[in-house]
Backbone bond lengths (Angstrom), bond angles and torsions (degrees), N, CA, C in turn:
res aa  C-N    CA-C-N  psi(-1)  N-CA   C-N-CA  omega(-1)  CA-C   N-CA-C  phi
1 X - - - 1.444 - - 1.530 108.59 -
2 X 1.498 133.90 137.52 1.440 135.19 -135.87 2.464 73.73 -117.84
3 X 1.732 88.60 141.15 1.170 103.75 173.44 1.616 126.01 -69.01
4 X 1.634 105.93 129.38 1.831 76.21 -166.41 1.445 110.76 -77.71
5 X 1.258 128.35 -157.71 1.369 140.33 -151.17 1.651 84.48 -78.59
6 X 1.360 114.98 -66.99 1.364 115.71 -165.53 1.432 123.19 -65.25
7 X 1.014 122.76 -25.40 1.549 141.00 173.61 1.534 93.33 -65.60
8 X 1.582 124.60 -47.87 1.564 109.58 -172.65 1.744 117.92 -81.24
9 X 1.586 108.78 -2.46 1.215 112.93 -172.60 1.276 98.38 -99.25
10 X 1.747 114.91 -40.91 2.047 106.93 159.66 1.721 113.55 -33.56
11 X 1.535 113.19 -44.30 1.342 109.09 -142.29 1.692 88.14 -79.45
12 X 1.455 131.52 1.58 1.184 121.04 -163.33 1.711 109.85 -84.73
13 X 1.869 91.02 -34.01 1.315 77.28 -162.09 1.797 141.21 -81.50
14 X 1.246 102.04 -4.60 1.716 104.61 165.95 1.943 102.83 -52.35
15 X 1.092 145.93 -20.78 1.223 154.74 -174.31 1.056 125.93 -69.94
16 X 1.643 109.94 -27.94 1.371 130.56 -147.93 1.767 85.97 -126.27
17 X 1.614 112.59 138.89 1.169 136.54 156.63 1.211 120.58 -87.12
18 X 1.593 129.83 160.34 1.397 120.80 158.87 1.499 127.12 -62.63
19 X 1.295 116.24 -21.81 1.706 112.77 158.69 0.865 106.17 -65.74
20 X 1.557 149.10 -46.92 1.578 155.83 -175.04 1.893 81.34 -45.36
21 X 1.380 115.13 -74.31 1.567 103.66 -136.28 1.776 86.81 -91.41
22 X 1.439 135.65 8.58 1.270 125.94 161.94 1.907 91.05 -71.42
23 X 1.387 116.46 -54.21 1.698 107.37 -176.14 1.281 108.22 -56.37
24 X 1.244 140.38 -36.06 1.236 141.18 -174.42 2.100 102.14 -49.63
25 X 1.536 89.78 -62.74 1.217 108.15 -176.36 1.842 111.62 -59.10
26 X 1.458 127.49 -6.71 1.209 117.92 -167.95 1.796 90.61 -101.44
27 X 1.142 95.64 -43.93 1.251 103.60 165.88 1.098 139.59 -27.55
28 X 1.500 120.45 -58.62 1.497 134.58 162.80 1.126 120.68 -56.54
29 X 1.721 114.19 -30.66 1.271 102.64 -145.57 2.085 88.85 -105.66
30 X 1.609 111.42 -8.61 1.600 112.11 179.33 1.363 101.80 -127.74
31 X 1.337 142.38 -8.53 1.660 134.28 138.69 1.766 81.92 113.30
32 X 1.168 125.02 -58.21 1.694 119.08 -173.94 1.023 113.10 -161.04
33 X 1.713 115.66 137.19 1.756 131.35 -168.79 1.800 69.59 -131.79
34 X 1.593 75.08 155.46 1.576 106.93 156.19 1.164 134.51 -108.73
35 X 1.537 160.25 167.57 1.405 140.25 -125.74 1.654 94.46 -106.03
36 X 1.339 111.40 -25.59 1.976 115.69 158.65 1.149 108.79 -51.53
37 X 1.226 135.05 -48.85 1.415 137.68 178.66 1.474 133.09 -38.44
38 X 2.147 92.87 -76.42 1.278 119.27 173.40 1.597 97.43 -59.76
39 X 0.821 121.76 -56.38 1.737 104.48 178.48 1.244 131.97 -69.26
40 X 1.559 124.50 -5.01 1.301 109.79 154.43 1.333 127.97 -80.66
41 X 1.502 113.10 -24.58 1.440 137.33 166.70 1.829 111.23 -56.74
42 X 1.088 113.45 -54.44 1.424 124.00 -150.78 1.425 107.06 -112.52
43 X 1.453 135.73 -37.30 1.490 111.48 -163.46 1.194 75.19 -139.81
44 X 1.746 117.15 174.72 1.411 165.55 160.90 1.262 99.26 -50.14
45 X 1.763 115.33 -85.37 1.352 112.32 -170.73 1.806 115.97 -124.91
46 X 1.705 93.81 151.65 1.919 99.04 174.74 1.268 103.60 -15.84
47 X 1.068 109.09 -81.28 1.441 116.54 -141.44 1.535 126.39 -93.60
48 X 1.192 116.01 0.40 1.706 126.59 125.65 1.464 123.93 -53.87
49 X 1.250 120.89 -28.97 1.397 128.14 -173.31 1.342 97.03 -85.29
50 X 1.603 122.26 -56.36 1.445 113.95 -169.10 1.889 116.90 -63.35
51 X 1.457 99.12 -24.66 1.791 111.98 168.94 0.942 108.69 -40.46
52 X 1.654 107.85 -69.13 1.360 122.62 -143.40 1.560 108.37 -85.37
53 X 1.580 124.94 -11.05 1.551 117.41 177.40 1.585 87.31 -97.24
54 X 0.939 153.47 16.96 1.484 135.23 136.48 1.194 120.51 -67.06
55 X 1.224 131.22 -39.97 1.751 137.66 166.27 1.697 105.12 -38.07
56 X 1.475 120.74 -65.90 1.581 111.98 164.25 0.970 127.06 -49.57
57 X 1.201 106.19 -48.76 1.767 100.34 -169.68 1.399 110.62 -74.38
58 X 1.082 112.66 -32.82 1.644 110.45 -172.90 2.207 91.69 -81.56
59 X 1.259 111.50 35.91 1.160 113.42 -175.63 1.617 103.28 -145.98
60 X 1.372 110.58 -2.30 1.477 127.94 -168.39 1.386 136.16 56.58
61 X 1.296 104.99 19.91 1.749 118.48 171.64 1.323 109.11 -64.96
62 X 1.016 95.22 -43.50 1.908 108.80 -158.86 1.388 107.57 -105.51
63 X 1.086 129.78 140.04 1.588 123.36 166.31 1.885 98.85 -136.31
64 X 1.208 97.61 151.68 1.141 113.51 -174.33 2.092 110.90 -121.00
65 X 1.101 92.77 160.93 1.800 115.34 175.55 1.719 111.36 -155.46
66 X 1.155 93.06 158.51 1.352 97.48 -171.35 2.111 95.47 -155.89
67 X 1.647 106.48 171.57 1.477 103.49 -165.65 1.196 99.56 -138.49
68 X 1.668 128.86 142.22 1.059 126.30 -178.30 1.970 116.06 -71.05
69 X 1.047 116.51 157.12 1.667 99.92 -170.31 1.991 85.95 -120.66
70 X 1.630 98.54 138.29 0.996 109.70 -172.20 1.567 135.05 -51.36
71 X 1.692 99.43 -37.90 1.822 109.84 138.02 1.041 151.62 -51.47
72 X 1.724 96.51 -1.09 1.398 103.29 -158.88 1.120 129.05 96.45
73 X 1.348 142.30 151.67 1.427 157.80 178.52 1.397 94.48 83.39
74 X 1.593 118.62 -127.15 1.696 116.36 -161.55 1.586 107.64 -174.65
75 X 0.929 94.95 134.74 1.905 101.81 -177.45 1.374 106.25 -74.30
76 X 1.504 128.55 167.82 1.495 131.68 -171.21 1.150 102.81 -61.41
77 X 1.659 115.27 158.05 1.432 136.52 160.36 1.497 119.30 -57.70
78 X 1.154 120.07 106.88 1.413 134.09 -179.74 1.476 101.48 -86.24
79 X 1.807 111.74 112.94 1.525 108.71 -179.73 1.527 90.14 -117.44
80 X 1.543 100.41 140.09 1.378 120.00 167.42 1.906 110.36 -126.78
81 X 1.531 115.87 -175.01 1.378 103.30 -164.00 1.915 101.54 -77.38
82 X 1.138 112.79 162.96 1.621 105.00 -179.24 1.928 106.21 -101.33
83 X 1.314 99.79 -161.84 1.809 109.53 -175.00 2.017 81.98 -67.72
84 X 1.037 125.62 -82.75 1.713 114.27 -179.13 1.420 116.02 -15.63
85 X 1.760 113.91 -76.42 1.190 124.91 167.89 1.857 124.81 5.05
86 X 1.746 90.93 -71.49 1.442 77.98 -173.62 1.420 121.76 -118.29
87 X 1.314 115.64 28.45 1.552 101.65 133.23 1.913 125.83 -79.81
88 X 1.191 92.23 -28.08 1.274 96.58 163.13 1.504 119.46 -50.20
89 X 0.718 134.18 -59.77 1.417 143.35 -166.82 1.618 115.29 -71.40
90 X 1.530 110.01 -44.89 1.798 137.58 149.09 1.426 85.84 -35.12
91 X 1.214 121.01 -81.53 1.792 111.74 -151.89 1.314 113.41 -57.23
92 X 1.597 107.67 -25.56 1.327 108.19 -169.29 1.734 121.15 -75.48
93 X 1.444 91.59 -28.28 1.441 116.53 178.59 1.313 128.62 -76.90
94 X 1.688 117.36 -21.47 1.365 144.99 -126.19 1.548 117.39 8.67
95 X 1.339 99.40 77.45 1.887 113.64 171.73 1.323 101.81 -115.54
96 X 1.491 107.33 166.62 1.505 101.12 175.04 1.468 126.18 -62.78
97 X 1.431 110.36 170.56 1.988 96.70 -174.25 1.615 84.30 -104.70
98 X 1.513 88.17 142.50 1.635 113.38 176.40 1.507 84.52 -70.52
99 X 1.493 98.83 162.26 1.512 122.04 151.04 1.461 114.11 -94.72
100 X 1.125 109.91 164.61 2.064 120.96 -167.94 1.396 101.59 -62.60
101 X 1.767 112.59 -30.05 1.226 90.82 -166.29 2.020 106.79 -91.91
102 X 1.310 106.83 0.19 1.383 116.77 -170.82 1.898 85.79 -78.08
103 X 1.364 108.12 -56.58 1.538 112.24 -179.19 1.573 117.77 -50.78
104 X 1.253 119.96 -31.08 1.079 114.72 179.05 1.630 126.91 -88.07
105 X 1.393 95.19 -17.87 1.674 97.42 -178.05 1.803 77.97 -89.38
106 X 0.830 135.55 -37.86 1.920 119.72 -158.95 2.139 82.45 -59.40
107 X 1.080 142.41 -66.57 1.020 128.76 -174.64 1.883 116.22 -60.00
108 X 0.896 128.93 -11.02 1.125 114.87 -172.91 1.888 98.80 -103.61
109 X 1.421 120.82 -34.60 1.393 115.03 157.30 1.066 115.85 -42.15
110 X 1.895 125.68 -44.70 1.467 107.40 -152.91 1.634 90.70 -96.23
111 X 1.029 139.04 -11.95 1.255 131.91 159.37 1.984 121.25 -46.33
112 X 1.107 99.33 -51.23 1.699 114.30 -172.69 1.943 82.26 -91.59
113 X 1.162 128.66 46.15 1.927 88.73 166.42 1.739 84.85 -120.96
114 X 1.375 61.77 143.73 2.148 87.15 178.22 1.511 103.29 -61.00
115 X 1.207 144.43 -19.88 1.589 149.12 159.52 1.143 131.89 -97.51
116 X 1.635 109.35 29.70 1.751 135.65 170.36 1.618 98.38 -45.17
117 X 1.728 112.53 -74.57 1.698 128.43 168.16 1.362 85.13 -37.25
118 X 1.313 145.53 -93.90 1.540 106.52 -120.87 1.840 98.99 -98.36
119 X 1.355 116.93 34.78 1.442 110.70 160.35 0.924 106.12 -101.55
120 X 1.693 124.27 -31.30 1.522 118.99 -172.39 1.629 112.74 -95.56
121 X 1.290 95.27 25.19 1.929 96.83 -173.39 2.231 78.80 -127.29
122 X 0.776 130.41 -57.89 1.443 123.15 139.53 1.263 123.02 -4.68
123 X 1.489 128.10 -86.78 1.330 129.00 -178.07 1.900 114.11 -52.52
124 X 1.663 110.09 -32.83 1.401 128.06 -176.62 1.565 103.11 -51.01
125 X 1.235 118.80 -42.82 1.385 127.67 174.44 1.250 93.69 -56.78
126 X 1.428 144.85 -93.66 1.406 147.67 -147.99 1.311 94.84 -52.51
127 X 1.713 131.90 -61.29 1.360 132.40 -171.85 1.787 111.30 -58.13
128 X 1.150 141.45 9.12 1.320 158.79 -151.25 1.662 90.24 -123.30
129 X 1.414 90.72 -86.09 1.285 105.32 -170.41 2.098 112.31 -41.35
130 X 1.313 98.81 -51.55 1.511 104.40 177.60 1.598 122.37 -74.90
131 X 1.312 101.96 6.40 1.433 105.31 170.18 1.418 116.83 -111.79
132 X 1.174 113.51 -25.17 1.538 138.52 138.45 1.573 115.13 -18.30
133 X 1.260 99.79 -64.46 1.932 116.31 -157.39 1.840 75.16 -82.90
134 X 0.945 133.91 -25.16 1.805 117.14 -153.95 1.695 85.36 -97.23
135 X 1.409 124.41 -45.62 1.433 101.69 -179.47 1.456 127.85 -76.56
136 X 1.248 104.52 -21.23 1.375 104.62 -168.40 1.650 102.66 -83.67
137 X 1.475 125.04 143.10 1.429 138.28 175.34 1.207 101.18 -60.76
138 X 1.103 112.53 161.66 1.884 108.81 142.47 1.288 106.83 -142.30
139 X 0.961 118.32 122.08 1.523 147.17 -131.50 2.091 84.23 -126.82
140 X 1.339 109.76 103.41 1.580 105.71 -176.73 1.348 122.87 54.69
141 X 1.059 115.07 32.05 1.548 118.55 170.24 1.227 107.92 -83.34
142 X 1.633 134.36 128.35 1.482 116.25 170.25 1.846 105.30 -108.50
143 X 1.421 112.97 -0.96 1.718 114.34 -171.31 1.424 113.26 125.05
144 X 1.389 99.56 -46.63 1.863 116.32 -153.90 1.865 95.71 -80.70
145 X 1.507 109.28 6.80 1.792 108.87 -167.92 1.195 126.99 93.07
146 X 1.788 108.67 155.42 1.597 103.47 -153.49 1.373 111.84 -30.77
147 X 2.323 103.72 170.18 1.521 87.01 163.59 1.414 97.54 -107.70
148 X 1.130 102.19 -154.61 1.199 126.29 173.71 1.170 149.79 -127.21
């Protein structure tokens, strides 16, 4: 007897960390970071970061694209949410659950949109700013403004 949809999205989550579903969540809410991004936001170092978004994706939250560079080699990995991704995120929200094929064209649109550059020079602002708030101390801050 074949697992239903929701039973295979239960089986995901022992897999998934709370950084996993904080990326999940950055995800939804800015459509696509690139692996410069999620790692200035989220981990310490490169190459823990590049590990650890293979665990999703090779779990289907995450899907990735990338672009050939006219010299040759290849510009960064652009991760957006995958076919997993966004029912995940639906449940989390309580919106309706996309179907795979609704999930899959939302990644293959944002791949082809002529304003890829200025979403991901867009999101750079928020990813700036939130890497900002993670380095800087705050040394007597209680919320309510400086102390004194």
């Amino acid at each position: 007897m074949p697992q239903s949809r929701s039973a295979s999205l239960l089986a995901i989550y022992p897999h998934i960390t709370s950084r996993d579903r904080l990326l999940l969540q950055l995800l939804d809410d800015h459509q696509v970071l690139t692996t410069d991004q999620i790692h200035r936001m989220l981990f310490h170092a490169r190459r823990t970061c590049q590990i650890r978004l293979g665990e999703p994706a090779a779990l289907g939250l995450l899907d990735r694209f990338r672009f050939a560079r006219d010299g040759g080699g290849s510009h960064p990995r652009h991760w957006t949410l995958g076919h997993h991704g966004h029912p995940f995120q639906a449940a989390a929200h309580q919106r309706p659950k996309p179907t795979v094929r609704t999930s899959r064209q939302a990644a293959q649109r944002l791949s082809a949109n002529p304003h890829l550059a200025h979403l991901l020079t867009a999101n750079e602002f928020f990813v700036r700013l939130t890497a900002y708030a993670v380095a800087v101390p705050r040394h007597g801050w209680t919320g309510s403004g400086p102390s004194r």
